[in-house]
N, C-alpha and C positions, 0 to 999 in steps of 0.2 A: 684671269682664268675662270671657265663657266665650274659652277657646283659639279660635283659627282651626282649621276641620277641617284634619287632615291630606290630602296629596294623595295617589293612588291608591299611586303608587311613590314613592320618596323615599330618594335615597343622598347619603351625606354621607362626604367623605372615605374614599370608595374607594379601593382600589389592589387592584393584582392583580398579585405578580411571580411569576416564572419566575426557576426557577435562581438561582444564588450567586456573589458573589463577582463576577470578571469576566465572570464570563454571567451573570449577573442582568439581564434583560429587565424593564422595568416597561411590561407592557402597558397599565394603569389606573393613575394616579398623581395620587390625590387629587380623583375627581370628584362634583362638586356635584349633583344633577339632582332635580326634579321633575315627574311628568307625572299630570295629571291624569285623573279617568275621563271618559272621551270622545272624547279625543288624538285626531288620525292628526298620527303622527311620522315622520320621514323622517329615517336615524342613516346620515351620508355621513362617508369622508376616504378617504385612500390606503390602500395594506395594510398594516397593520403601525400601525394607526393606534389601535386599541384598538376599533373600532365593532364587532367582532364580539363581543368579551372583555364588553362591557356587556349586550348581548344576550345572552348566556351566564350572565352573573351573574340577571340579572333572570327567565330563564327557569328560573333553579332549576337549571342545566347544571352549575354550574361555584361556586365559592364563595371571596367577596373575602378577600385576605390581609388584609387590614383596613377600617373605614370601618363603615357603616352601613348596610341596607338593610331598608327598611319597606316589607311590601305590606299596606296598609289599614294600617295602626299599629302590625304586626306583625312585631321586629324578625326577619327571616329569617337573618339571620346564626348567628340562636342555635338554632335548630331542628334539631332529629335530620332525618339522613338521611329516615328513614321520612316523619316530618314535610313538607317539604321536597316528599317526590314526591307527599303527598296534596295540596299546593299546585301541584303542578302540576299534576294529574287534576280537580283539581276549577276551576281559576280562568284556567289558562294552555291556549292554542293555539299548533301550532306548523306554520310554511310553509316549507318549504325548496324551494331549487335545486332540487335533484335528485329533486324529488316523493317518491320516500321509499316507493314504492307496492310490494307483492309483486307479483311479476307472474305469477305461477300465479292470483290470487286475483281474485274479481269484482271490479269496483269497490262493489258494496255490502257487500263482505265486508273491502275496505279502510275502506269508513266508519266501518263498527261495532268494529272495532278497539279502540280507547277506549273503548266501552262495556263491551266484552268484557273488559277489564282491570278493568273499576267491577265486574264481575258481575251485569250487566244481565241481567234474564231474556230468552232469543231475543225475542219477540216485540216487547217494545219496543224493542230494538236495530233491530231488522229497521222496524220505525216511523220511530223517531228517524232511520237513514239514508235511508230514502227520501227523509222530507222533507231532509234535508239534503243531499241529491243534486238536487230539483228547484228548491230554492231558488239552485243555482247554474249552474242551467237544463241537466240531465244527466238528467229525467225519461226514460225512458225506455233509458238507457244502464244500469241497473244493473251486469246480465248481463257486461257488457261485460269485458273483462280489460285491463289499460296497452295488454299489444302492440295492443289493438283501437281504441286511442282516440290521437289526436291528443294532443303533445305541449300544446296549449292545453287539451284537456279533460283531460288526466292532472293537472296543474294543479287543475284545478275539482273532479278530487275529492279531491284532495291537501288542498283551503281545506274541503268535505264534510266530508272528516275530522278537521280542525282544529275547525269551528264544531258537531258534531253532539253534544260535550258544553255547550253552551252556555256557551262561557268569557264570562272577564271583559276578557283583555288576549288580541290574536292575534300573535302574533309570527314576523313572516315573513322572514325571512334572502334574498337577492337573488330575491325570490319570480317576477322574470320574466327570470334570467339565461340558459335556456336556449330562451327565446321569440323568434319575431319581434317585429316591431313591433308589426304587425294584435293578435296572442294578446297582446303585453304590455298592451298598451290597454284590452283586455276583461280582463283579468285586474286593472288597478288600479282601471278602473272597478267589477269586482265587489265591492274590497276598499274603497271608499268607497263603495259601495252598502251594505255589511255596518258600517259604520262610521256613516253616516251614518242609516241605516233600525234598525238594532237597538243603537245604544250600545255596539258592541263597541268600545274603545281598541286602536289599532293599532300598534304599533311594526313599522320596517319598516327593514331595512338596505339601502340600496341605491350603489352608482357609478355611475348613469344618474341625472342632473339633468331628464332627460324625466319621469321616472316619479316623482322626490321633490316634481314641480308637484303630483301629487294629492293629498299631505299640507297639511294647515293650520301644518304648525310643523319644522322642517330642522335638527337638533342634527350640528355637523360637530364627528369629531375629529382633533387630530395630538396625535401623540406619547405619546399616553394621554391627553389633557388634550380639553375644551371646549374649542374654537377658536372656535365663535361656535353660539349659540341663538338663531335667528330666527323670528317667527311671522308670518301675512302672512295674508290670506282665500286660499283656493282658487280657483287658475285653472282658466276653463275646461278640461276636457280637451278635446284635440285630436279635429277632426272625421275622421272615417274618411273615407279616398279611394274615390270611387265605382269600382266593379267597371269 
């Protein structure tokens, strides 16, 4: 009988500590995890919990003091530096809080960022981000600069410039921490649109239980460790309050 495929990410016996001795912190301490391509995952606990440190590991940020980690059967653990960041240019997206955007800069000149690190020649950079600008329905906003756009649309090209290399896994750190309610809605509905419509695997950190409903799968951690892996169907997302 042939193996069972491997699943997309795959960490066995992780850890991650900090410091020595009496300050030895073990942010990751021995975690299991699986997720496969297609996921949307929801990575919740308190602070101090380790759910950032695993986002960090998997995103190529940061690297486990011990354990395992496979992307596609490939152990990353063992990889050169160099290595490592051509894994992330090439297969990893990344959404943070704090959008992350220049703000001298267009927002189509924040898209193509990542291209422009690939050495894309101008015109399909200038391509690639339009459509990935209108894809998060910012057609027409290129031109636009942060200070010109709504903390919801600074967002949407923050996710622009995440998806405009066509990754494999998106990885979004409290991607609607700095949102209302109305913009965080539209903003998870984008990210299960992207999820759901192009196969993008999602990982997503969040402490808002509103926003972890639009994942299919909730991985909480304490202490460094899985507290509990649960998968469930998608609930509806909530209906907008009429104007």
């Amino acid at each position: 009988m042939s193996a069972a495929p491997l699943p997309l990410i795959r960490l066995r016996g992780v850890t991650r500590h900090y410091g020595q001795g009496q300050a030895l912190v073990r942010a990751l301490d021995g975690v299991d995890l699986d997720i496969e391509a297609g996921e949307f995952v929801a990575v919740m606990g308190p602070s101090g919990s380790g759910k950032s440190t695993v986002m960090n590991l998997i995103g190529c940020l940061d690297m486990p003091t011990s354990g395992e980690y496979l992307f596609r059967g490939v152990h990353v653990e063992r990889l050169t530096r160099d290595q490592r960041a051509r894994l992330r240019r090439r297969h990893l997206g990344f959404v943070f809080q704090g959008f992350n955007l220049l703000a001298r800069t267009s927002a189509l000149e924040n898209v193509e960022l990542p291209l422009l690190y690939r050495g894309e020649p101008t015109a399909k950079r200038h391509a690639a981000a339009r459509a990935a600008l209108a894809s998060v329905g910012l057609e027409g906003r290129e031109h636009h600069t942060p200070g010109e756009l709504s903390g919801g649309q600074q967002q949407r090209v923050a996710i622009a410039r995440a998806i405009v290399t066509q990754p494999t896994v998106l990885l979004a750190d409290e991607p609607t921490g700095n949102l209302d309610t109305q913009r965080s809605r539209e903003i998870m509905e984008l990210l299960a649109a992207l999820n759901r419509e192009r196969g993008i695997t999602v990982l997503m950190v969040t402490h808002e239980p509103d926003m972890a409903l639009y994942a299919r799968r909730t991985v909480r951690f304490v202490d460094g460790r899985i507290a509990e892996d649960r998968r469930r169907a998608p609930e509806p997302a909530p209906a907008a309050q009429a104007a």
